[in-house]
C-alpha positions in Angstrom: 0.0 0.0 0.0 2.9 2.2 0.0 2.2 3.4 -3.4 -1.3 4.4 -2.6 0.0 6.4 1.0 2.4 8.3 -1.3 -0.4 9.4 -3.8 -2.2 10.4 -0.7 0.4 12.3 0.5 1.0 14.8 -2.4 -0.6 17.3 -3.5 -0.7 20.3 -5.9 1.8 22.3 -3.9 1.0 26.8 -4.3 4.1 27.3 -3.1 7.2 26.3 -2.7 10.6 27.3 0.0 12.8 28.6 -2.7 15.7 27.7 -0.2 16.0 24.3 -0.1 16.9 22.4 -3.6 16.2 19.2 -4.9 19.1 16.8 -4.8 20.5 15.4 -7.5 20.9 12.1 -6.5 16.7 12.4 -6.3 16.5 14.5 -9.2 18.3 11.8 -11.3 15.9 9.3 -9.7 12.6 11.2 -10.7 14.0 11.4 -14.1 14.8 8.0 -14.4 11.2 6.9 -14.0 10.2 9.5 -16.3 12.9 7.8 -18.9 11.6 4.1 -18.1 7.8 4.7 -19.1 6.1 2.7 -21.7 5.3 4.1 -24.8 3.7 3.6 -28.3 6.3 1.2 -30.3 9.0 1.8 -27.9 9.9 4.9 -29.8 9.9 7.3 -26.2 8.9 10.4 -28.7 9.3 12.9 -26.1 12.0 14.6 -24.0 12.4 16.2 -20.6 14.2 19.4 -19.9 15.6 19.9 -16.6 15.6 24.0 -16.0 17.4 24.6 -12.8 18.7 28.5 -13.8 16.8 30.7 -12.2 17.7 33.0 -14.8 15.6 31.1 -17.4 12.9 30.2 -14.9 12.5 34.1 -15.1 12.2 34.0 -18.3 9.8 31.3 -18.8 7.6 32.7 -15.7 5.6 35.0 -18.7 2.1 33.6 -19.3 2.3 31.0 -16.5 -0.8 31.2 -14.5 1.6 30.1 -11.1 4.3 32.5 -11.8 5.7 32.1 -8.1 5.1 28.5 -8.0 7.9 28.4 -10.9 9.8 30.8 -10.0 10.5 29.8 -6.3 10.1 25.7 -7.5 14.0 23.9 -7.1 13.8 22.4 -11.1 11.0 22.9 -13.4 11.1 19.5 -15.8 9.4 20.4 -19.4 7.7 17.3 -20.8 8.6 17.9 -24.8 7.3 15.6 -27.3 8.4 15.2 -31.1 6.8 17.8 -33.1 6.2 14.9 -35.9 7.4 10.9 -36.9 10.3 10.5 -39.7 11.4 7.2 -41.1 15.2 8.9 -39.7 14.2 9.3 -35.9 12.1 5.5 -36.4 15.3 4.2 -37.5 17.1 5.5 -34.9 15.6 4.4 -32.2 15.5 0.8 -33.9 18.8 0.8 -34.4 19.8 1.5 -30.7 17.3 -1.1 -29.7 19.3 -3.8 -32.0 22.9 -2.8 -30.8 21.8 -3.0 -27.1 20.2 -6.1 -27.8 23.2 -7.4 -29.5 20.5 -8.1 -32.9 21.7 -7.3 -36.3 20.2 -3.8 -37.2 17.3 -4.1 -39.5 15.7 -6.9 -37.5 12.5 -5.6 -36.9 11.9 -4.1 -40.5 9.1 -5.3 -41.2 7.7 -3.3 -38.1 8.9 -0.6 -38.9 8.0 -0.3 -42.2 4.4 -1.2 -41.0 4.8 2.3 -38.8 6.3 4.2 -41.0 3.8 3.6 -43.3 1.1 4.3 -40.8 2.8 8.0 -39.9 3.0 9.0 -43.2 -0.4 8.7 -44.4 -1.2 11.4 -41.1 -0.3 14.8 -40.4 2.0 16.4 -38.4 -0.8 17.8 -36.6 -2.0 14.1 -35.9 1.5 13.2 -34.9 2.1 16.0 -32.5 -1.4 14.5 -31.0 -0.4 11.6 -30.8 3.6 12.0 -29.2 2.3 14.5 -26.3 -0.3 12.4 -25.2 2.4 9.8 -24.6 4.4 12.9 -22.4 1.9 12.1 -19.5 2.3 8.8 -19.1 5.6 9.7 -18.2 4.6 12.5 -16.2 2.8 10.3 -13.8 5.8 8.4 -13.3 7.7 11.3 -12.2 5.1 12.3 -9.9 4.5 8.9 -8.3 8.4 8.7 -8.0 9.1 12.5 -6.3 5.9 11.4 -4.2 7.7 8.2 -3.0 10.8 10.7 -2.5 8.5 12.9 -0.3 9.7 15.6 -3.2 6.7 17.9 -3.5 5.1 18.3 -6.9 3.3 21.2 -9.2 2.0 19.2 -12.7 1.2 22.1 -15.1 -0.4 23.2 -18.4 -1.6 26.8 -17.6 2.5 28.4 -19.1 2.9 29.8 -22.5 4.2 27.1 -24.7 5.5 29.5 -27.5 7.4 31.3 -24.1 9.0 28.2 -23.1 9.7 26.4 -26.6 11.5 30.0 -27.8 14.0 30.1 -24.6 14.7 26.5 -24.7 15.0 26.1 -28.7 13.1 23.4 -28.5 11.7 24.5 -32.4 15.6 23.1 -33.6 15.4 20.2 -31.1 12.2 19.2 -33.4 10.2 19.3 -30.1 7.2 21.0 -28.9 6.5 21.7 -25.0 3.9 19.6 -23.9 3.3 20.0 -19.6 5.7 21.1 -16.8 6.2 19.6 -13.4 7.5 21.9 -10.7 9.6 19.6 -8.2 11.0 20.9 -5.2 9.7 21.5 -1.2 6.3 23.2 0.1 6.5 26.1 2.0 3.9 25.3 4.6 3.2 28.9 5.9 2.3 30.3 1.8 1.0 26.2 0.3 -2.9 27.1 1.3 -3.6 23.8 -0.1 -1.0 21.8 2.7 -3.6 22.0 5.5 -6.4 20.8 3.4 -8.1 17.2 2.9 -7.4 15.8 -0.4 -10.8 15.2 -2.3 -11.5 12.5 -5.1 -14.6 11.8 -6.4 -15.7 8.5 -4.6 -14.5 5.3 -5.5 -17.9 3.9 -6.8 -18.9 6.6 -8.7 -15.2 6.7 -10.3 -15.1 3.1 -11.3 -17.8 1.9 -13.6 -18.2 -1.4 -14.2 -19.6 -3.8 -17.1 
């Protein structure tokens, strides 16, 4: 039940000590459960930028909704997915999947040939769709992790993604910004939310069965 106490633990933090830092010994274990998530053909289409400069959390604070929330948060991680499918970025990824595997590349062809037919007959548009839905699988994983941690958590989509993409250069990365996750420590004087019950609809009414 451990998981479950953790989920009940965290909470939307409103804001955050802006003295105390994430370590990176934790950091690096965050992002390493954002990094083993499943996704769609194994082809992890996304990214995660870790912005600890407070300089560029400045700059990114335009159009957030929580300005202070990232501005006083230890990292802000930017969940980035791949702004469309190419055979080249397919490939790649197959390629590294042979070599670790110790398979001659080209072994799963016929796969991928089956996919990259699939991705071309669609749009960028449906590709972009379909790559930054896979970003919040991810994103749970972080948050379950940093819960486990007892690293306090901020998932967020109210920011400016044109803001954010434009300081990071994400456009020449081939990546789009997708959601942020503020990670670092609650303030408990300023975090209104700390001292509140956490609410969920009720079990039966959120489970439907057939």
């Amino acid at each position: 039940m451990s998981l479950i106490q953790d989920l009940e633990w965290r909470h939307a933090v409103k804001a955050y000590d802006p003295t105390r830092k994430v370590s990176e010994q934790d950091l690096n274990t965050i992002l390493e459960a954002a990094r083993l998530a499943p996704t769609s053909s194994g082809l992890q289409p996304f990214r995660v930028i870790v912005v600890e400069n407070q300089e560029l959390k400045e700059r990114m604070v335009e159009g957030a909704l929580n300005p202070e929330v990232m501005r006083d948060s230890s990292h802000v991680l930017v969940f980035a997915a791949w702004d469309s499918y190419t055979d080249e970025k397919i490939d790649k990824v197959y390629d590294h999947h042979t070599d670790v595997r110790e398979l001659p590349r080209g072994r799963f062809g016929s796969y991928t040939d089956k996919i990259k037919a699939m991705y071309s007959a669609q749009t960028a548009e449906e590709h972009f769709a379909h790559t930054a839905r896979q970003t919040y699988i991810a994103l749970g994983l972080a948050l379950a992790q940093a819960a486990e941690l007892k690293i306090d958590t901020t998932p967020a989509e109210g920011f400016s993604n044109t803001v954010v993409d434009e300081i990071l250069g994400l456009k020449e990365l081939g990546l789009k910004s997708v959601s942020l996750l503020y990670l670092g420590y609650r303030d408990e004087e300023k975090d209104w939310l700390a001292s509140m019950k956490k609410v969920r609809i009720p079990l039966e009414e959120f489970i439907i069965k057939k």
